[in-house]
N, C-alpha and C positions, 0 to 999 in steps of 0.2 A: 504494500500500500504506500503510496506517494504522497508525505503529510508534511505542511511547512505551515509554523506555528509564530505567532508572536505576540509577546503579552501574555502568555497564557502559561502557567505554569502549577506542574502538582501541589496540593500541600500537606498529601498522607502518600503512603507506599501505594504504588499502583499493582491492585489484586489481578490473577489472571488465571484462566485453566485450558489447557487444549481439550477438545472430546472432537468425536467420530465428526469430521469434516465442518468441526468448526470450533472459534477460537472463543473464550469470553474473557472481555474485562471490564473491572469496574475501575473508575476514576473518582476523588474528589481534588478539584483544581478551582484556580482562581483565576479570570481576567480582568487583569485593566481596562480602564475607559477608552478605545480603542484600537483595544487586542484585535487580532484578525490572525485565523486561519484561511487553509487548502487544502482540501482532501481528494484524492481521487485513489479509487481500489477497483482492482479488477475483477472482485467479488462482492457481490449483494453484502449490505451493512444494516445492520437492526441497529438503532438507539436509541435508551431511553432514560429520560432525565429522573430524578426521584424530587426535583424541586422546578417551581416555575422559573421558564427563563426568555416568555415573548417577550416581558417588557425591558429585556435587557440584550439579549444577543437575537441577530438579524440575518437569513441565510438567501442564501442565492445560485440559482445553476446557472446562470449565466453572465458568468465574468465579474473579476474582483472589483469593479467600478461601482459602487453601489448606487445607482441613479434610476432606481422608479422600479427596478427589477425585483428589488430583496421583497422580503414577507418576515413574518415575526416566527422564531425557531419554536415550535408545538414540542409538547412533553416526549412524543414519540415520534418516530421518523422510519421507513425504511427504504434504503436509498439502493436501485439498482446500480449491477456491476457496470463500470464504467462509464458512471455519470457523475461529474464534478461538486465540487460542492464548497461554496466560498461562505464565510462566519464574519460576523462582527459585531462587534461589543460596543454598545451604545451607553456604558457606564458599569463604572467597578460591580463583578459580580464572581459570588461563589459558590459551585454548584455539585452535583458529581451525578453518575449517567454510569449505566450498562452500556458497555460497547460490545455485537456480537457480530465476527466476522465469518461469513458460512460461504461455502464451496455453493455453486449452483448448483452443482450437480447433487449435491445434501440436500438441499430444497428440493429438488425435483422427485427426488427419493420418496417424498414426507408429503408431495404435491399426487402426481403424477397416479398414483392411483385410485385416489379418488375423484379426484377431475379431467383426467386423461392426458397425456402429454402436451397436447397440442394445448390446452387450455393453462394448464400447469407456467408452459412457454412464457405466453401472454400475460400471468399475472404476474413472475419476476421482473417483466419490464416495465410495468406500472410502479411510479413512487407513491409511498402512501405517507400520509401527516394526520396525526390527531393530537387534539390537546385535552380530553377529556379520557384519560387513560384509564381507568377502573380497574375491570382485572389486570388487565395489562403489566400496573404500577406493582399489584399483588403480584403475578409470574415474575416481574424484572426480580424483585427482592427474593423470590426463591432461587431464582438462580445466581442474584452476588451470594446470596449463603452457600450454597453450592462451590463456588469459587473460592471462599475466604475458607470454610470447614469441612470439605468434603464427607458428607455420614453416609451418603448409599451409592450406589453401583452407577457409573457414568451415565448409564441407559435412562434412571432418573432425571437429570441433568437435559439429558438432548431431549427427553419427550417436554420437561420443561419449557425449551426452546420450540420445540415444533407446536406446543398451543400458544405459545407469545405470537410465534408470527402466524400463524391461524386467524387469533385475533388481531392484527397489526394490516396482512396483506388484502390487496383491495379482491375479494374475490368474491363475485356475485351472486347473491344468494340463492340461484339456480342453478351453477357451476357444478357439472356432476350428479343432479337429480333429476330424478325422472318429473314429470308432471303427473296429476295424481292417478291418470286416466292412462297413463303411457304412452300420450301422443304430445307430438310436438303442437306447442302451442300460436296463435295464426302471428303473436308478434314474432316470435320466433322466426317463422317463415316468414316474415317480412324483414327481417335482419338476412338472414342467408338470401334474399331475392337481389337485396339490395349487393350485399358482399359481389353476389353473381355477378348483377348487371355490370359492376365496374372492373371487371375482369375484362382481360383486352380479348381474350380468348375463349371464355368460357371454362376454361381447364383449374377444379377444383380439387385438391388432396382432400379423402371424408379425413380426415384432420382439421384441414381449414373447416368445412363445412361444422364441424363439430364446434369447434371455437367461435364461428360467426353466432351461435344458438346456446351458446355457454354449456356444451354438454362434454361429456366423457365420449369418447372415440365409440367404445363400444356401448353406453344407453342410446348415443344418439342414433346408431346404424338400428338398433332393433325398433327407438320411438317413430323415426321415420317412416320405416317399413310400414309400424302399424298406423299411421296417421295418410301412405300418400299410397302406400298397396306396392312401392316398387321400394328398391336398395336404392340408398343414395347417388351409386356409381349409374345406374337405371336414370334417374331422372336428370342426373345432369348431362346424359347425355340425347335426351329427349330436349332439355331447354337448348343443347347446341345444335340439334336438328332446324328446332323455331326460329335461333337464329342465321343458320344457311337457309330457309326459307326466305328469310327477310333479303337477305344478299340478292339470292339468286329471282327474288321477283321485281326488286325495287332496282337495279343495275343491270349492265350487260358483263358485268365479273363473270369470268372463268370459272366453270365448278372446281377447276383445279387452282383457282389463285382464290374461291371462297374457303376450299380446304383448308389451304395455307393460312387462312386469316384465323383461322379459329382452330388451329393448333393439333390437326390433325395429320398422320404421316403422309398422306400423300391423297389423290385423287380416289384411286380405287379404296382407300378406306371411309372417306366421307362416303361414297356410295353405297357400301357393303352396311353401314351403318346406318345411313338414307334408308334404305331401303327396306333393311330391319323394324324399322320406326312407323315408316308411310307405307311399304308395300310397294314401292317406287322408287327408281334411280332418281339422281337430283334432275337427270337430262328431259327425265318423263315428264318429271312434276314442273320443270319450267315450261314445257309445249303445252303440256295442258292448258297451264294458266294463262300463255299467252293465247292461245286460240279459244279461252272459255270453256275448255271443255271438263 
């Protein structure tokens, strides 16, 4: 981690513990009236203060010039990997904070099976700020105790850490449930139409698909099913049929240069595919439409 500090200095021994893919420390430090740090880590950072400190230190991701950008620093923070982070001290203050430094791929570990990879993905790159910490503030102090007197087994310690950032990261309270009927719900499908339309090709991983609809890879392939009667792979390749439809009626484009537009290998696959769908080559279905028939 790349940290450059000024003003800002310890005033007890700084506590710390390594466990399974991730680091804990606790700090009580002091800054002066125009302390400023710089942080930037190549891994996701949890921190949480155990005193208030908006009306004193000021943060900012973009750039140490503090001119209209900063926001007041919330009791908790968690800041994805490789996103900067500039501080400053708008008057003498002394505070101390949980610092937890975790591997992504720890997260993902702790994510990824209940909300599915793809979705898991998504919420590490979300930063989250809250100043009304609750349990939060309750998990931070069991885990500095953890840190300063070790009494139970590591595994303690990290499940600690995986309900802090549970409670911490932004992740939607759909993420990974079913709806109560087992079908995808119509806003739902109106998130993933949308996701579609702005695809230059039409070419979706059920990954994305899953994450556009906040689900788990595997609820959302079975909620789908039960909600549109085909596999996700099924319908998105029905919506890229509608759109070589659109090409090949509204222009004089090539069935092989509307292929090429929407991401398919070649001529004879858009047909093979065409034709699957409509019971017609794309060549048939344009004569018809041009002669009415």
């Amino acid at each position: 981690m790349l940290c450059h500090t000024n003003g800002i200095r310890p005033v007890l021994p700084v506590q710390w513990r390594g466990l399974d893919g991730l680091v804990g420390v606790y700090w009580e430090a002091e800054g002066d009236q125009g302390a400023n740090a710089y942080y930037l880590s190549p891994d996701p950072r949890i921190v949480v203060f155990f005193n208030d400190v908006a009306d004193c230190i000021r943060v900012s991701n973009r750039g140490g010039v503090f001119s209209g950008h900063e926001r007041p620093l919330t009791r908790a923070i968690y800041v994805p990997a490789g996103v900067p982070m500039w501080t400053q001290f708008t008057a003498r203050h002394r505070f101390s904070h949980l610092d937890l430094h975790l591997h992504e791929d720890r997260l993902m570990r702790f994510l990824a099976p209940s909300t599915g990879s793809s979705a898991a993905r998504a919420i590490l790159r979300r930063p989250a700020e809250i100043d009304d910490v609750g349990p939060i503030g309750t998990l931070a102090g069991m885990i500095v105790d953890e840190l300063a007197n070790p009494a139970h087994h590591p595994l303690f310690a990290e499940n600690l850490v995986g309900s802090l950032a549970t409670a911490l990261l932004d992740i939607p309270a759909e993420t990974g449930k079913r709806t109560s009927n087992g079908r995808i719900t119509q806003a739902q499908m109106n998130r993933l139409l949308q996701r579609f339309d702005a695809s230059p090709d039409g070419r979706m991983t059920v990954g994305e698909m899953a994450e556009a609809v906040g689900l788990s890879e595997s609820w959302f392939s079975e909620a789908f099913r039960q909600t549109t009667g085909k596999t996700p792979l099924q319908w998105q390749l029905a919506r890229r049929v509608e759109r070589a439809k659109g090409l090949l009626g509204e222009s004089a484009t090539s069935v092989a240069d509307v292929a090429a537009q929407l991401g398919f290998s070649d001529q004879a696959h858009l047909t093979r595919v065409f034709r699957q769908i409509t019971g017609e080559t794309p060549a048939a279905w344009r004569k018809a439409l041009s002669t009415g028939g």
